[in-house]
N, C-alpha and C positions, 0 to 999 in steps of 0.2 A: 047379146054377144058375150058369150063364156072366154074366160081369160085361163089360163092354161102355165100353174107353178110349178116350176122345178122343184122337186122337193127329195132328199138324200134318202138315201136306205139307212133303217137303223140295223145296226148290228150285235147283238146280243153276246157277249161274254160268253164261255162254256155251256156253248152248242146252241145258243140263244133261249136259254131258258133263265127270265129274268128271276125268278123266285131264287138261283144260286146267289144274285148280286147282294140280295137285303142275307142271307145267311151266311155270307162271308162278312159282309161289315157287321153282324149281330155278332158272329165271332172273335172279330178286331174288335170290340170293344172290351176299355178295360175293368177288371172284377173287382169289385171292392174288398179290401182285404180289413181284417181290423183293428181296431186301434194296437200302440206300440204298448208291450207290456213286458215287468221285469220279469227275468228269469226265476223260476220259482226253487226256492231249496228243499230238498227234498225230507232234509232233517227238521223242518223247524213243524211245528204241531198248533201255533196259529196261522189262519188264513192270510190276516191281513198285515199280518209282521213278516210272512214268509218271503223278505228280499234280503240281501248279505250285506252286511254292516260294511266288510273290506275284509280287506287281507290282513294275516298275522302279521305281517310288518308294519303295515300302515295303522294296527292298532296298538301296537306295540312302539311304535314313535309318539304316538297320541301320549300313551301312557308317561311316557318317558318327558310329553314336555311339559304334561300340567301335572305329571307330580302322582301320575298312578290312578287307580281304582281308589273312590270312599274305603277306605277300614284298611287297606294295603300299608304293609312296613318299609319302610327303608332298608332297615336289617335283613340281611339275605338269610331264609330261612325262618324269620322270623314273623310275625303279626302284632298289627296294634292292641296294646291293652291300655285299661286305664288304670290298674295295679302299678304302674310304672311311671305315673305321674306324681307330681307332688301334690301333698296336701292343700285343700283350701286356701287351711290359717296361713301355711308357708309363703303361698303368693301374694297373700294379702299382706304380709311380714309381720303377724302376728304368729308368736311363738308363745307359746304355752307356757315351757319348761324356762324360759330363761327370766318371762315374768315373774314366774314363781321364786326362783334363786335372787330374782331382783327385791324381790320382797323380804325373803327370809334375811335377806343380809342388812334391813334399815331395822329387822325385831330387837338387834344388839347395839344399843347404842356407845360400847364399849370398845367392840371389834364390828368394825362396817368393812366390806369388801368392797374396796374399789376397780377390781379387776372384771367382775360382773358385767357394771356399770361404763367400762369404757366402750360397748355399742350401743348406743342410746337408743330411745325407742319412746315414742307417744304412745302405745299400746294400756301399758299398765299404768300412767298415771290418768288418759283418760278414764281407765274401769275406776281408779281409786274417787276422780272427782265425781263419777255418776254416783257411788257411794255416799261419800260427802253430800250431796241432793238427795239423795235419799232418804238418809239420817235425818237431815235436816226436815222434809217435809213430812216424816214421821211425826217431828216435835212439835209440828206446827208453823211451820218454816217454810215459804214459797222462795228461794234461793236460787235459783236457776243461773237466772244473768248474772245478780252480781258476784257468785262465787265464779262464773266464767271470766267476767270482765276483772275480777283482783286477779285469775291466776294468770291472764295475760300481762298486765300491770307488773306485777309481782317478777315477772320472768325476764323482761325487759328489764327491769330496775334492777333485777341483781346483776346483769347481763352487765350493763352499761359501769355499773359501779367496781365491779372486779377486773372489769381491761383499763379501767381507768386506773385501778392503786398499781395493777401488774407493769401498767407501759406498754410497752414494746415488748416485753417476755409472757404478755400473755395473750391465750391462745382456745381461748373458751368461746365455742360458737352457743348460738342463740338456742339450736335445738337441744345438745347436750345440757345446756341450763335447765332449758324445758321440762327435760326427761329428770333430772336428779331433782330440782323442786317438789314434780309430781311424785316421784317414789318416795321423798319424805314427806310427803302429807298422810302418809300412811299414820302417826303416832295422834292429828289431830282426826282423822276418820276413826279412830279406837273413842277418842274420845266425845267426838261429836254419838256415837253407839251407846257411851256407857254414860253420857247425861239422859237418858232418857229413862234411866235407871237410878239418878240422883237428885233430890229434892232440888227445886227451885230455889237461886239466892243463898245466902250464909258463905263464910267463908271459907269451906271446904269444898265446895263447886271452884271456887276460886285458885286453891290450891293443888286440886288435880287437876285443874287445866294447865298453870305453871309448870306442873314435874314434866306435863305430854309436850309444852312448849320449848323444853329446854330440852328433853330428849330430840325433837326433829333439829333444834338448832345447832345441837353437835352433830348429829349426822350427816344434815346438810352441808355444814362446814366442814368437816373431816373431807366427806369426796369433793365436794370441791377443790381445796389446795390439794388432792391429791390427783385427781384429771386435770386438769390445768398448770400451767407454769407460770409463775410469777408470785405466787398467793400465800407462800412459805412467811415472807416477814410481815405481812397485815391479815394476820390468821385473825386476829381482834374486829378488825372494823368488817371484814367478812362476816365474823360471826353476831358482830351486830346489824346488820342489815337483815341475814337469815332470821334474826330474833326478832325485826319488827315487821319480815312477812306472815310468819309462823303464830304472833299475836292476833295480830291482823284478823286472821282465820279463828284460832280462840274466841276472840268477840262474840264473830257471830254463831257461836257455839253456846258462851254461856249468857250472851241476853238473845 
């Protein structure tokens, strides 16, 4: 016994021809496009640089907040050189010209300039004490520390001794001490030089050590009571202290 389905009409799209159905949805489908890419400039002549940095204002604000282009002036008009910088020595506060005049002026122990000497400076009594080491290990002399460690000594002690006779009128820092010390050591460097040139012992080694001792000990007292205030009425015991740094250093010159 056959059973008997109802079964619908199909009805086919545009005129019933299904092959339209798959070619219209092959057309709905979407085209792959490809990736997003920058726009390319036409000026620039490598491949892989060719996108745009920005706009002239936007680079021009840059510029303006970190201070410019490398090598770029401040000066309108102008460019950076280094003709227009200062010297080495100068930033390092080492001046040539003024160690030199600081020196020429302790060659006189008659007439000393104290106006040189009122900007003080470690410069040239460091060179003088490398000197003084030198001489010395010329002679046979390995000096190093202890001529470092008296001119510390030595500094301090005149330091302390001259605010103490001045009081309260005086006015002499630690470094200015420093610096005028050092540029009278200049008379025992001449002669720490020219024992190597004079016979060992006798009393003539003796004697020109004395004249070089007594030449720094009036120089060094001269500028003192003359940079400093207070030091006019104990010019004496000033100039005895300078007398027993300034031996001090003779010592180890003639033994």
């Amino acid at each position: 016994m056959t059973k008997e389905f109802a079964v619908p009409p199909v009805v086919f799209p545009s005129g019933g021809n299904p092959s339209a159905v798959g070619s219209n949805n092959i057309q709905q489908r979407r085209v792959a496009t490809a990736p997003f890419q920058p726009p390319r400039s036409s000026t620039s002549s490598i491949p892989f640089m060719s996108f745009d940095i920005g706009s002239a204002a936007a680079s021009s604000s840059s510029s303006s907040l970190f201070g410019g282009p490398i090598g770029s002036s401040s000066i309108p008009g102008g460019s950076a050189s280094f003709e227009d910088e200062e010297p080495l020595l100068d930033e390092l506060g080492i001046h040539p010209d003024q160690i030199w005049r600081k020196t020429k002026s302790i060659l006189n122990p008659f007439r000393s300039n104290p106006a040189v000497h009122k900007d003080s400076d470690l410069s040239g009594p460091i060179l003088l004490y490398m000197s003084l080491c030198l001489f010395q290990l010329l002679a046979g002399k390995i000096q190093f520390g202890v001529i470092l460690g008296w001119i510390v000594v030595s500094s301090i002690f005149l330091y302390i001794v001259f605010n103490m006779l001045a009081g309260r009128n005086g006015n002499l820092d630690l470094h200015r001490c420093t610096s005028v010390i050092g540029y009278c050591m200049l008379p025992v460097v001449i002669l720490s030089a020219a024992s190597l040139f004079v016979p060992q012992g006798g009393s003539f080694r003796i004697a020109v050590a004395a004249v070089f001792v007594l030449w720094a000990t009036r120089v060094c007292t001269g500028l003192m009571v003359a940079l400093a205030d207070g030091g006019d009425e104990h010019r004496g015991l000033i100039a005895y202290a300078c007398f027993l740094i300034y031996t001090l250093f003779s010592l180890l010159v003639i033994f």
